[in-house]
N, CA and C atoms of all chains as a GROMACS GRO file, in nm:
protein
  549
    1UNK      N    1  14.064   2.861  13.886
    1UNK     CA    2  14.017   2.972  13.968
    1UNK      C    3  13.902   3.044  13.896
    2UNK      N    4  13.809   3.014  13.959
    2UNK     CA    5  13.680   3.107  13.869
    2UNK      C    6  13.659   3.274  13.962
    3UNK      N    7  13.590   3.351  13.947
    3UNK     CA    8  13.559   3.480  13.913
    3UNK      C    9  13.390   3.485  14.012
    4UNK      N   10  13.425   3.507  14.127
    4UNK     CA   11  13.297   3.512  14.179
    4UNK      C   12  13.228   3.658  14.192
    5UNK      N   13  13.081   3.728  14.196
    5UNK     CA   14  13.075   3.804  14.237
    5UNK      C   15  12.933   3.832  14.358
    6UNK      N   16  12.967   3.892  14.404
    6UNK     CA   17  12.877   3.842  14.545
    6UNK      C   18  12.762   3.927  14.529
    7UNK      N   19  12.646   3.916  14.521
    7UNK     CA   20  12.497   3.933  14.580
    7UNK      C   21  12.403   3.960  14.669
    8UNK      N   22  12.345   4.013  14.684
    8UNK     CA   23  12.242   4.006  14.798
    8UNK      C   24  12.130   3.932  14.795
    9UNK      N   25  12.065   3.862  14.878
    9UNK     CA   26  11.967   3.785  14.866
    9UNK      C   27  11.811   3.887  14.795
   10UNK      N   28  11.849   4.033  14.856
   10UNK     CA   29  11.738   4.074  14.784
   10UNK      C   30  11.756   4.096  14.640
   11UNK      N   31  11.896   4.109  14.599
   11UNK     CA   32  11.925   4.151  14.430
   11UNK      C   33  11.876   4.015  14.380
   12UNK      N   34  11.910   3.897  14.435
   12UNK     CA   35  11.864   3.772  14.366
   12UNK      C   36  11.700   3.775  14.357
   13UNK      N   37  11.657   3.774  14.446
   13UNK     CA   38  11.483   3.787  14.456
   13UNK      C   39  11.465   3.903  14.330
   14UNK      N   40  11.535   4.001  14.356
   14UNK     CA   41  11.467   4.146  14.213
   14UNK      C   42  11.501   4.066  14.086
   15UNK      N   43  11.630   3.983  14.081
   15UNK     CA   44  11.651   3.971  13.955
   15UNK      C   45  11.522   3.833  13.879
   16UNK      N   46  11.514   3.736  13.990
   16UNK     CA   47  11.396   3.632  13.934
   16UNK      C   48  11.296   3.704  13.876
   17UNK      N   49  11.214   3.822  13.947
   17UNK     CA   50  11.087   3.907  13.928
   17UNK      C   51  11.152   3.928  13.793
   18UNK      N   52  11.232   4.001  13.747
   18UNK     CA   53  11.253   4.062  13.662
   18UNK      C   54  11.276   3.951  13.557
   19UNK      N   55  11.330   3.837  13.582
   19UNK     CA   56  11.361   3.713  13.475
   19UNK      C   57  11.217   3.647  13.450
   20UNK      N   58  11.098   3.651  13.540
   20UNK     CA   59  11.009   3.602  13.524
   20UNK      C   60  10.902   3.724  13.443
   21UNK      N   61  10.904   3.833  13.475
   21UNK     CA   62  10.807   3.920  13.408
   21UNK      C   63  10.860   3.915  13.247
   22UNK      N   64  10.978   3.945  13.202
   22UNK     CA   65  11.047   3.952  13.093
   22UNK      C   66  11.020   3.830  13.029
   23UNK      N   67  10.979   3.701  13.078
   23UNK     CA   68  10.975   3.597  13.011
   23UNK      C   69  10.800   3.574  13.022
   24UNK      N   70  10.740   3.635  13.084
   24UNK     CA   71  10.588   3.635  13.026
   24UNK      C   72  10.514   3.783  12.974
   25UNK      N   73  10.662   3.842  12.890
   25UNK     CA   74  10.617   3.945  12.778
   25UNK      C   75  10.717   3.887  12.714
   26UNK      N   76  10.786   3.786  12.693
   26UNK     CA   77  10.862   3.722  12.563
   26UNK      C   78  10.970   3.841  12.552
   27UNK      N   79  11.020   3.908  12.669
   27UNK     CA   80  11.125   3.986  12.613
   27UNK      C   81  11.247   3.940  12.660
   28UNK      N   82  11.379   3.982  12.609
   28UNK     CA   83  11.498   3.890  12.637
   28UNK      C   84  11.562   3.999  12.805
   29UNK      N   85  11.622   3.874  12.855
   29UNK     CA   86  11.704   3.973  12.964
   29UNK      C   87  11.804   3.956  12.972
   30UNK      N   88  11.832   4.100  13.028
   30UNK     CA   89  12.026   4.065  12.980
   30UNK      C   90  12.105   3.919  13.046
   31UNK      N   91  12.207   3.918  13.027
   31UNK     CA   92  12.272   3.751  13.057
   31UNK      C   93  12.308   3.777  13.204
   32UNK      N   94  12.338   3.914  13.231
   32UNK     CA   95  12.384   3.895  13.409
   32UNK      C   96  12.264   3.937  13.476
   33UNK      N   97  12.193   3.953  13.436
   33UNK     CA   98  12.023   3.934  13.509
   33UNK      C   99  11.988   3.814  13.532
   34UNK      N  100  12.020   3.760  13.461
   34UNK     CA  101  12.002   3.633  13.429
   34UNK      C  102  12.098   3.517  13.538
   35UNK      N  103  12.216   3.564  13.544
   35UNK     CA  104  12.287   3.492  13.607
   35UNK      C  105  12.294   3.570  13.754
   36UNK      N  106  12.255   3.630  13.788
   36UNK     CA  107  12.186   3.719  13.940
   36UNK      C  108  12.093   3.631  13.995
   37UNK      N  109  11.986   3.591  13.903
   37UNK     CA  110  11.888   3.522  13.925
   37UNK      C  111  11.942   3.412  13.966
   38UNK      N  112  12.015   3.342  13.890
   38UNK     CA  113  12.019   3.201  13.904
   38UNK      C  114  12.170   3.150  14.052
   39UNK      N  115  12.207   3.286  14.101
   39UNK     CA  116  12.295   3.305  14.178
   39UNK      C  117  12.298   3.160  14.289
   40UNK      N  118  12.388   3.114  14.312
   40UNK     CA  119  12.386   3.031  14.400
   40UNK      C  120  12.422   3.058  14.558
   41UNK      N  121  12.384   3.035  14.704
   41UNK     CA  122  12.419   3.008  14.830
   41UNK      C  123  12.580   2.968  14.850
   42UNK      N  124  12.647   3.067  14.889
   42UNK     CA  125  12.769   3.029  14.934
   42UNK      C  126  12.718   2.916  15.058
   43UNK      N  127  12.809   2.858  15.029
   43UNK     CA  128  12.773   2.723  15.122
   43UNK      C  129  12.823   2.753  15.272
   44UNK      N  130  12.803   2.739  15.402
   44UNK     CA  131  12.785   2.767  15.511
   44UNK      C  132  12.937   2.742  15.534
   45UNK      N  133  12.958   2.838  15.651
   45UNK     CA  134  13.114   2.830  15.666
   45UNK      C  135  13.228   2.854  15.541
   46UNK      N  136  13.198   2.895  15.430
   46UNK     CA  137  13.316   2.966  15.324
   46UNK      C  138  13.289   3.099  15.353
   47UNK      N  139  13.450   3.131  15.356
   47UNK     CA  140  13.447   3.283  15.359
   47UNK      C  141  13.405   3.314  15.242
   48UNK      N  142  13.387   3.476  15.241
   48UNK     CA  143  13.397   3.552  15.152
   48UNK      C  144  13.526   3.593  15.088
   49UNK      N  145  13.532   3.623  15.006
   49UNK     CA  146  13.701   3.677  14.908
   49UNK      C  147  13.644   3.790  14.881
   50UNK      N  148  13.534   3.841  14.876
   50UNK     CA  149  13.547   3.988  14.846
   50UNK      C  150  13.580   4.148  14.949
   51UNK      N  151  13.594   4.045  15.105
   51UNK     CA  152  13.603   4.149  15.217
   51UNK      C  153  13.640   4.260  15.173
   52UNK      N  154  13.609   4.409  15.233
   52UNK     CA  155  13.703   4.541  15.174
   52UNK      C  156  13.713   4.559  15.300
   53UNK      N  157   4.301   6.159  11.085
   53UNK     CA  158   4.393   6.180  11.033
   53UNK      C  159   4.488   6.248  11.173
   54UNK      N  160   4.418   6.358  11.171
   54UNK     CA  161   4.459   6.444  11.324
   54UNK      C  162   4.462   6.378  11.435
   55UNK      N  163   4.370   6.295  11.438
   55UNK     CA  164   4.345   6.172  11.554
   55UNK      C  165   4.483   6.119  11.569
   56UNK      N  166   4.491   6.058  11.464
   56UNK     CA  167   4.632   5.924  11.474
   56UNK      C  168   4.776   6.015  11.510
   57UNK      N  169   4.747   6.143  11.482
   57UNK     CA  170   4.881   6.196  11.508
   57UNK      C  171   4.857   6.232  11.647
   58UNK      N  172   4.780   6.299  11.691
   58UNK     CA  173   4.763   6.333  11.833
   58UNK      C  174   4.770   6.153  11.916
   59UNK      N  175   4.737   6.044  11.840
   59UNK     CA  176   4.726   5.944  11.917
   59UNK      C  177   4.887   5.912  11.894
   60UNK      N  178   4.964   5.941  11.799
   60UNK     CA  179   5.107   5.897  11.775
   60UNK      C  180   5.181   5.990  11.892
   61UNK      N  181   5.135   6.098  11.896
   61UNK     CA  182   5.199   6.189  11.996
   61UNK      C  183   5.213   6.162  12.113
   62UNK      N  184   5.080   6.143  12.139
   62UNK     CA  185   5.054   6.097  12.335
   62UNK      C  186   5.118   5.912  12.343
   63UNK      N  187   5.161   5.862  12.257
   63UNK     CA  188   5.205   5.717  12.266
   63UNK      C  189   5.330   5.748  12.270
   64UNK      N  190   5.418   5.864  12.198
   64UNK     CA  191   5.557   5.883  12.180
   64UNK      C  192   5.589   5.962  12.341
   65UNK      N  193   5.474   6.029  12.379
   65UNK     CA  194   5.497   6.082  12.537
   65UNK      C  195   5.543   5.996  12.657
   66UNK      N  196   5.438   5.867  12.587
   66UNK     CA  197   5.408   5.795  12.757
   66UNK      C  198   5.514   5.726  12.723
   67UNK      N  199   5.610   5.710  12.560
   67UNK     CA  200   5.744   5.584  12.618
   67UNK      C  201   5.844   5.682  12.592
   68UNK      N  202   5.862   5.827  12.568
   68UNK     CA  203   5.919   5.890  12.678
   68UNK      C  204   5.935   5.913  12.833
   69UNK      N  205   5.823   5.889  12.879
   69UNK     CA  206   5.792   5.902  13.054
   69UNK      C  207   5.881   5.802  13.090
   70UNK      N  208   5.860   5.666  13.004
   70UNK     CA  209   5.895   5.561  13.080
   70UNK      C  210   6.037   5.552  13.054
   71UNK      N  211   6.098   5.537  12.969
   71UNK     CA  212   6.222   5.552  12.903
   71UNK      C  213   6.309   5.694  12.942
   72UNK      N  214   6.244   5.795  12.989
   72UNK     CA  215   6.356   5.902  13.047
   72UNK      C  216   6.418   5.867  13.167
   73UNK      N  217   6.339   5.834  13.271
   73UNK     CA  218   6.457   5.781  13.352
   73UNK      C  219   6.483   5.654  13.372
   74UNK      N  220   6.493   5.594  13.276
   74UNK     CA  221   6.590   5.426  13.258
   74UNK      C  222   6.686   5.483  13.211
   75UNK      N  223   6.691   5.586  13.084
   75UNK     CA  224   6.809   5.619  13.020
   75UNK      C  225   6.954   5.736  13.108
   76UNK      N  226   6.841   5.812  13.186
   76UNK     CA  227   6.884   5.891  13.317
   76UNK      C  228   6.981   5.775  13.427
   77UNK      N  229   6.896   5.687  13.464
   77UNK     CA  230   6.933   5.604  13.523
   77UNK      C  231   7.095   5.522  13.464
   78UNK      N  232   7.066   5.457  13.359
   78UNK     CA  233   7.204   5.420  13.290
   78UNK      C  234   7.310   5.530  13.278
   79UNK      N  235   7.275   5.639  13.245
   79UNK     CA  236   7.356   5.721  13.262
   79UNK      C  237   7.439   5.730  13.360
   80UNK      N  238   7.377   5.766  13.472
   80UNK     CA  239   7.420   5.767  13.638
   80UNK      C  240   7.494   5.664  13.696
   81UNK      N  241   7.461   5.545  13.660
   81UNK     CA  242   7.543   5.432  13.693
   81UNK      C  243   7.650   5.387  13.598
   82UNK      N  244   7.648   5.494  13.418
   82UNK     CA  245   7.763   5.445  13.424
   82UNK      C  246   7.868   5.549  13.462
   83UNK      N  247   7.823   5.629  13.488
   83UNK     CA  248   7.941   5.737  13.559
   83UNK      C  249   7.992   5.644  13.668
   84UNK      N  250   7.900   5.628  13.784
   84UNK     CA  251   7.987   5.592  13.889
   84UNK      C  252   8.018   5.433  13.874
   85UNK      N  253   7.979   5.335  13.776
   85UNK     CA  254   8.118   5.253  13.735
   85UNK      C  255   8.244   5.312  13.696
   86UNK      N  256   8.244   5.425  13.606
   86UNK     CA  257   8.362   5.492  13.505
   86UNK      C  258   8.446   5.517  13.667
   87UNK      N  259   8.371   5.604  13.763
   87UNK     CA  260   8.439   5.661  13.869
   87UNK      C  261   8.508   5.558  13.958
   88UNK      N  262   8.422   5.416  13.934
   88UNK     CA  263   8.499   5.358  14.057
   88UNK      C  264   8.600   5.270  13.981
   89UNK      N  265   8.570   5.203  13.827
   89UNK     CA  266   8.661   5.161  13.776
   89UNK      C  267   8.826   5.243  13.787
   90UNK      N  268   8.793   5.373  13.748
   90UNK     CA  269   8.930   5.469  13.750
   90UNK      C  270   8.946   5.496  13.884
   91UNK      N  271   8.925   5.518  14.052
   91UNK     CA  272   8.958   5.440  14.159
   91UNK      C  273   9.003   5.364  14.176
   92UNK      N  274   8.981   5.248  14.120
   92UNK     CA  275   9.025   5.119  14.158
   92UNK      C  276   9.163   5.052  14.062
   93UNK      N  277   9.150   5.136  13.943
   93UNK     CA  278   9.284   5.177  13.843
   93UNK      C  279   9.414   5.290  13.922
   94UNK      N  280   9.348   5.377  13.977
   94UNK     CA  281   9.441   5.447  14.063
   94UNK      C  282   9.490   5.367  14.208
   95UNK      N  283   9.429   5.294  14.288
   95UNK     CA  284   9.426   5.197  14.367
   95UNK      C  285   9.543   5.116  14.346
   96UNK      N  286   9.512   5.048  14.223
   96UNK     CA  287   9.665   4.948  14.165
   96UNK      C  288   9.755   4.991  14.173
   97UNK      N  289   9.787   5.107  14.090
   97UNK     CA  290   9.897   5.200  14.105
   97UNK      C  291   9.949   5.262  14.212
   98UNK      N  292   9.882   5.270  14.273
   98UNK     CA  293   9.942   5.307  14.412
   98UNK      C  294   9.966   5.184  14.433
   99UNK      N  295   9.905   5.067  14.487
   99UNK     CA  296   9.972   4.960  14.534
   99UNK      C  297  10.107   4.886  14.483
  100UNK      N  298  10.105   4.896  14.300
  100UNK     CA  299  10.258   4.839  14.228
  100UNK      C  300  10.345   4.965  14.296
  101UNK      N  301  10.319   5.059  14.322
  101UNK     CA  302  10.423   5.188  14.363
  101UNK      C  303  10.465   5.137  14.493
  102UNK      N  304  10.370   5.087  14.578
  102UNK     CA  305  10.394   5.035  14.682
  102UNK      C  306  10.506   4.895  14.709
  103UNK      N  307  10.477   4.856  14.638
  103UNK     CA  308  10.510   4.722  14.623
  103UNK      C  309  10.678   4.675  14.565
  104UNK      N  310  10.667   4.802  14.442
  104UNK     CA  311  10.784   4.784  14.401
  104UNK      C  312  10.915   4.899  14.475
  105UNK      N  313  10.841   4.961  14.619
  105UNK     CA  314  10.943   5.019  14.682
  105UNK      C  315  10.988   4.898  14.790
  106UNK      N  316  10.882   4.854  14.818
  106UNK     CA  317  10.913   4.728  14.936
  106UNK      C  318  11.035   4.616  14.849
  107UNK      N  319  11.017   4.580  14.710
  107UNK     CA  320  11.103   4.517  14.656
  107UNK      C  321  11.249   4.541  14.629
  108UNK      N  322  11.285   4.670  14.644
  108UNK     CA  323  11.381   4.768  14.665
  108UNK      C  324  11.444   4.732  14.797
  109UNK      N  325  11.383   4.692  14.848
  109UNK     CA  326  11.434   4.723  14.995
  109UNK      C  327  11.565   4.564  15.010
  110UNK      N  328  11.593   4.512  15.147
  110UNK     CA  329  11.651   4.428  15.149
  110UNK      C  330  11.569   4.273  15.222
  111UNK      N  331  11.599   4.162  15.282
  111UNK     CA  332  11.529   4.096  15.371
  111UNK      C  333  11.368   4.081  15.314
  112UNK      N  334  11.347   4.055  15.408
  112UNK     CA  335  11.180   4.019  15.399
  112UNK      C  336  11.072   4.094  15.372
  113UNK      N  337  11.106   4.205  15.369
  113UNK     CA  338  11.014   4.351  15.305
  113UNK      C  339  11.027   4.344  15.161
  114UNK      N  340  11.199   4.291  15.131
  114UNK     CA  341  11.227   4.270  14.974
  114UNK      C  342  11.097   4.155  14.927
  115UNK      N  343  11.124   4.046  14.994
  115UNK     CA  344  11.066   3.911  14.951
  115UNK      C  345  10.936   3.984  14.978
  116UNK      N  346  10.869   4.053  15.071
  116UNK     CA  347  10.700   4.083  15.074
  116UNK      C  348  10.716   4.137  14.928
  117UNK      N  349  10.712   4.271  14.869
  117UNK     CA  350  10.724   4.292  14.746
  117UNK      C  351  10.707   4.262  14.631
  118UNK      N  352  10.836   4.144  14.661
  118UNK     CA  353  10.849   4.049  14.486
  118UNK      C  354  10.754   3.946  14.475
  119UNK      N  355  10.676   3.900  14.634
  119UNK     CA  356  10.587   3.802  14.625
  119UNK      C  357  10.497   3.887  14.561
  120UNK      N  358  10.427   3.990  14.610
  120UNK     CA  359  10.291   4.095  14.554
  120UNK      C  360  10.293   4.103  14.427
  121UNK      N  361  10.372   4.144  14.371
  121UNK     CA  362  10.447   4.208  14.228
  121UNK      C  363  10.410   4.087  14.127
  122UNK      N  364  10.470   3.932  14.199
  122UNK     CA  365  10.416   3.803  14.128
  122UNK      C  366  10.265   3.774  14.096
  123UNK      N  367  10.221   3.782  14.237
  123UNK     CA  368  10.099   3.724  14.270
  123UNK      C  369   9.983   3.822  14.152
  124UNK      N  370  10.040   3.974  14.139
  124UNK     CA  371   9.962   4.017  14.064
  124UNK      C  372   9.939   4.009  13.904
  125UNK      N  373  10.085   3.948  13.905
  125UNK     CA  374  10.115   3.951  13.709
  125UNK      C  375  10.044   3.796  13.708
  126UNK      N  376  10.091   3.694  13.781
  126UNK     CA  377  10.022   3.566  13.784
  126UNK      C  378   9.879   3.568  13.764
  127UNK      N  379   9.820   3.672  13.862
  127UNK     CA  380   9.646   3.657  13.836
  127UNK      C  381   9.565   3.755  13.762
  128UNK      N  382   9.668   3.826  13.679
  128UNK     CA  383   9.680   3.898  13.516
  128UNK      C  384   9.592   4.001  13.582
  129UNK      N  385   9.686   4.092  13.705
  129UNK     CA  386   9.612   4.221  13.739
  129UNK      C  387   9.750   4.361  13.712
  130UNK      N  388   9.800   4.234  13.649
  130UNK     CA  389   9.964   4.336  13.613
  130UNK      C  390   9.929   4.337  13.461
  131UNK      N  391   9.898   4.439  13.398
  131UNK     CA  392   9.861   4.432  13.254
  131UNK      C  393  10.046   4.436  13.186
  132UNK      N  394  10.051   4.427  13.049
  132UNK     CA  395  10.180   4.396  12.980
  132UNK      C  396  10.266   4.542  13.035
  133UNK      N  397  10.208   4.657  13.033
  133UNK     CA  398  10.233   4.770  12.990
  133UNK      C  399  10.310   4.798  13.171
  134UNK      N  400  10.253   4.755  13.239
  134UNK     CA  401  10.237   4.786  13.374
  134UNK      C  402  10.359   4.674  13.441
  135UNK      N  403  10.351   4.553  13.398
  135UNK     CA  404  10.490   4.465  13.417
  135UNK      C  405  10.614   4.514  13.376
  136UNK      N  406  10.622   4.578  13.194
  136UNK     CA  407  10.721   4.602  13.187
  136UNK      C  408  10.810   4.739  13.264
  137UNK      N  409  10.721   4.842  13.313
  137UNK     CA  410  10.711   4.916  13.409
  137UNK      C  411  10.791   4.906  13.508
  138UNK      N  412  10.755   4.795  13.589
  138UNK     CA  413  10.813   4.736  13.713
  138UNK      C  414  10.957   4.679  13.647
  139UNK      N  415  10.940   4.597  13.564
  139UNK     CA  416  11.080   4.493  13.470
  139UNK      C  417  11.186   4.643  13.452
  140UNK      N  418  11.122   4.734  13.370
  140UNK     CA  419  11.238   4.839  13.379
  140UNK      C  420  11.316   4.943  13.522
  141UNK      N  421  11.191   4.920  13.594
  141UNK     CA  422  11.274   4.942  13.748
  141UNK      C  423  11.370   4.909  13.812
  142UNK      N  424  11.309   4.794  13.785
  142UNK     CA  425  11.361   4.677  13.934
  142UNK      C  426  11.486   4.623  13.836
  143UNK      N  427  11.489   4.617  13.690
  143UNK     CA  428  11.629   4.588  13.638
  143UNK      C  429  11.702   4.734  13.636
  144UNK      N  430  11.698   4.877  13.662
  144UNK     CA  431  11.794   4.934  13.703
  144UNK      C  432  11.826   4.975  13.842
  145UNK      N  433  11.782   4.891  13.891
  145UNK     CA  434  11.832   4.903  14.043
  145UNK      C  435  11.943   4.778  14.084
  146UNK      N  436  11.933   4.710  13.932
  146UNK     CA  437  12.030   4.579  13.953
  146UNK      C  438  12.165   4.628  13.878
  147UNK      N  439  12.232   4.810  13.857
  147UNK     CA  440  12.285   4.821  13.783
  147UNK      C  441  12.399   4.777  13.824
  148UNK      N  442  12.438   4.816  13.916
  148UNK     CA  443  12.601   4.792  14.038
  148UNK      C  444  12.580   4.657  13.984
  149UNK      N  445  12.528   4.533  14.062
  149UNK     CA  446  12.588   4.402  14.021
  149UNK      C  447  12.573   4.341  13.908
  150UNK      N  448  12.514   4.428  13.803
  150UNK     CA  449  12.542   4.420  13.634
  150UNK      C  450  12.639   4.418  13.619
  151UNK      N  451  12.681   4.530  13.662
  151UNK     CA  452  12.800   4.587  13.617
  151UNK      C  453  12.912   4.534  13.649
  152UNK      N  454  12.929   4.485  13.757
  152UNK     CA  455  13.018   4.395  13.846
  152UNK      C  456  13.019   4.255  13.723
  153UNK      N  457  12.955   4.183  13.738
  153UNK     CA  458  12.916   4.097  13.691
  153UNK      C  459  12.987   4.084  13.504
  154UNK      N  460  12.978   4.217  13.441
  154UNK     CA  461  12.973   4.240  13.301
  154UNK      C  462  13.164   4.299  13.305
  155UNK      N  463  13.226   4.299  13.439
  155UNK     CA  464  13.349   4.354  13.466
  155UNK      C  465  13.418   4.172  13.407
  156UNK      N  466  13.332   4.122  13.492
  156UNK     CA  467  13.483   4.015  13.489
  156UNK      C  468  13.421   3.908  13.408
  157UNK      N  469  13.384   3.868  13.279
  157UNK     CA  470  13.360   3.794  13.169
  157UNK      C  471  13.348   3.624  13.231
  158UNK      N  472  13.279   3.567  13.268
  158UNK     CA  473  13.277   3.420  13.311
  158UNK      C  474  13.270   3.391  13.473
  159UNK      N  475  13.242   3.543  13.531
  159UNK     CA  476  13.199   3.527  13.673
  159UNK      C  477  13.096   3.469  13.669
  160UNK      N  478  13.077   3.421  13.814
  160UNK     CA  479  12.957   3.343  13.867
  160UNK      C  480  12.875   3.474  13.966
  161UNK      N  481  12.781   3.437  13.983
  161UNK     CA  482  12.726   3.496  14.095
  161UNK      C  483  12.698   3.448  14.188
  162UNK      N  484  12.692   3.447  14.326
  162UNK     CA  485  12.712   3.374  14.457
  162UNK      C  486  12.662   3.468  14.555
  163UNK      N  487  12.568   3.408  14.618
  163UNK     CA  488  12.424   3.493  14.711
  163UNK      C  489  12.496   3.511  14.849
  164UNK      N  490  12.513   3.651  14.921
  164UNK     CA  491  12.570   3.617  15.033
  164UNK      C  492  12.481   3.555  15.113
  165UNK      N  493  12.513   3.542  15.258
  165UNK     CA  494  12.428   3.538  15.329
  165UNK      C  495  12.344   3.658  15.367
  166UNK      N  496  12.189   3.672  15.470
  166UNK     CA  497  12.148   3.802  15.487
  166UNK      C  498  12.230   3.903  15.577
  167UNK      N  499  12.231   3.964  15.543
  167UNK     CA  500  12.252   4.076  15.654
  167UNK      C  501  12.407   4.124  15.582
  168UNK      N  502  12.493   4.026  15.519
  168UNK     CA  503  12.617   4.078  15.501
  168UNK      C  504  12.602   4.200  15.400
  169UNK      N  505  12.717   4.308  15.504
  169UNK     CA  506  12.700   4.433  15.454
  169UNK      C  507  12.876   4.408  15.368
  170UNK      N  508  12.923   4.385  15.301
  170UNK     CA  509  13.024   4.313  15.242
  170UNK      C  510  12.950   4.326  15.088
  171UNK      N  511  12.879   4.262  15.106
  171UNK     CA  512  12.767   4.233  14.946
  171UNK      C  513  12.794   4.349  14.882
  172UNK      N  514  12.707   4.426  14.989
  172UNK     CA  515  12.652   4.572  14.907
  172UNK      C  516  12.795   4.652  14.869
  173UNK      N  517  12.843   4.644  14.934
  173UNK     CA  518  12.979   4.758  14.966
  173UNK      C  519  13.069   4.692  14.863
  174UNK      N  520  13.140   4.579  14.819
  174UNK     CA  521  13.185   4.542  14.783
  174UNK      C  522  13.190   4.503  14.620
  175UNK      N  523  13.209   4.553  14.549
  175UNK     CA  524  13.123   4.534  14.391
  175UNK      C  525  13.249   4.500  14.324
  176UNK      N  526  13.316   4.473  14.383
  176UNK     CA  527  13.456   4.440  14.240
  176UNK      C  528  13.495   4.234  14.248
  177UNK      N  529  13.453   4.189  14.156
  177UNK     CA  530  13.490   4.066  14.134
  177UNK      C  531  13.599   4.042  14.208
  178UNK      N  532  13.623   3.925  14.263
  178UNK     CA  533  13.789   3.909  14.321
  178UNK      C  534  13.804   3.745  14.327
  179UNK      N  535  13.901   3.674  14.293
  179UNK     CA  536  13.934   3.500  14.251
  179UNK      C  537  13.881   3.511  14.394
  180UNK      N  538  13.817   3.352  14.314
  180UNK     CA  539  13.753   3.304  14.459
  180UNK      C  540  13.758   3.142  14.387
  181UNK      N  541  13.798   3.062  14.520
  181UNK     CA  542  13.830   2.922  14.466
  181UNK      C  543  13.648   2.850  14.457
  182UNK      N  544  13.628   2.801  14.337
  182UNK     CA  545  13.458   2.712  14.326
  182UNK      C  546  13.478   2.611  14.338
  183UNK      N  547  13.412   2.555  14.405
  183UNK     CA  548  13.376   2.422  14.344
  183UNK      C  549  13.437   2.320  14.462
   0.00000   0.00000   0.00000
């Protein structure tokens, strides 16, 4: 059972900008910036588990 | 003796005449470079201000934004000082799903679809079967 946490397509888009500017001033970004960025597409037809 | 100075005089006149307004002239134009350079420096700034509110946003106003924001650091009109600017913005507006993210040690992150208002509202990790 892994640990998902859900996204918005625009937080993913802010976080690339931000993974790409940081990496052409050689500065480090944090690891869940990082993994925001690299967020993957729930695949069509899976629910969500985080409903409230 | 008197000659050559009165002739040094009237020679130092006439490339004054000619030379006062070339130097007048440079003057004048470089003001209004200085003026339009710092225009066109204020210009930018308004536009990254612009740009990085549209990136804020959600949908395709987001994506207009982050494309601009690129297109400008790409064609090196985003100076270092002025990227990291934007980099310190736009990474605290990512604090909620930091934070989320920094809650549950070996989460993944997983893009909703658009529009789901679930995303936003929802910030607490919860098992979810992968794979």
């Amino acid at each position: 059972m892994a640990q998902e946490v859900e996204v918005t397509p625009g937080e993913v888009q802010r976080a690339r900008l931000v993974v790409t500017l940081n990496d052409s001033l050689n500065k480090s970004t944090p690891a869940a910036i990082r993994e925001i960025a690299a967020a993957r597409r729930r695949p069509a037809g899976e629910a969500s588990a985080n409903g409230s | 003796m008197l000659e050559w100075l009165t002739f040094a005089a009237a020679a130092l006149a006439a490339i004054g005449t000619v030379l006062g307004p070339v130097v007048t002239y440079r003057t004048v134009m470089a003001t209004i470079k200085s003026d339009q350079e710092k225009s066109a420096e204020e210009q930018l700034q308004r536009d990254i201000d612009r740009y990085v509110s549209y990136a804020l946003e959600e949908g395709p106003v987001a994506e207009m934004g982050v494309k601009q924001l690129l297109y400008l650091r790409q064609t090196g009109t985003l100076s270092d000082q002025q990227s990291n600017a934007v980099a310190e913005a736009i990474t605290a507006s990512l604090t909620l799903a930091q934070e989320a993210l920094n809650r549950a040690p070996g989460a993944t992150a997983v893009q909703s679809s658009d529009g789901d208002p679930d995303a936003v509202v929802a910030r607490r990790p919860s098992p979810h079967q992968s794979g």
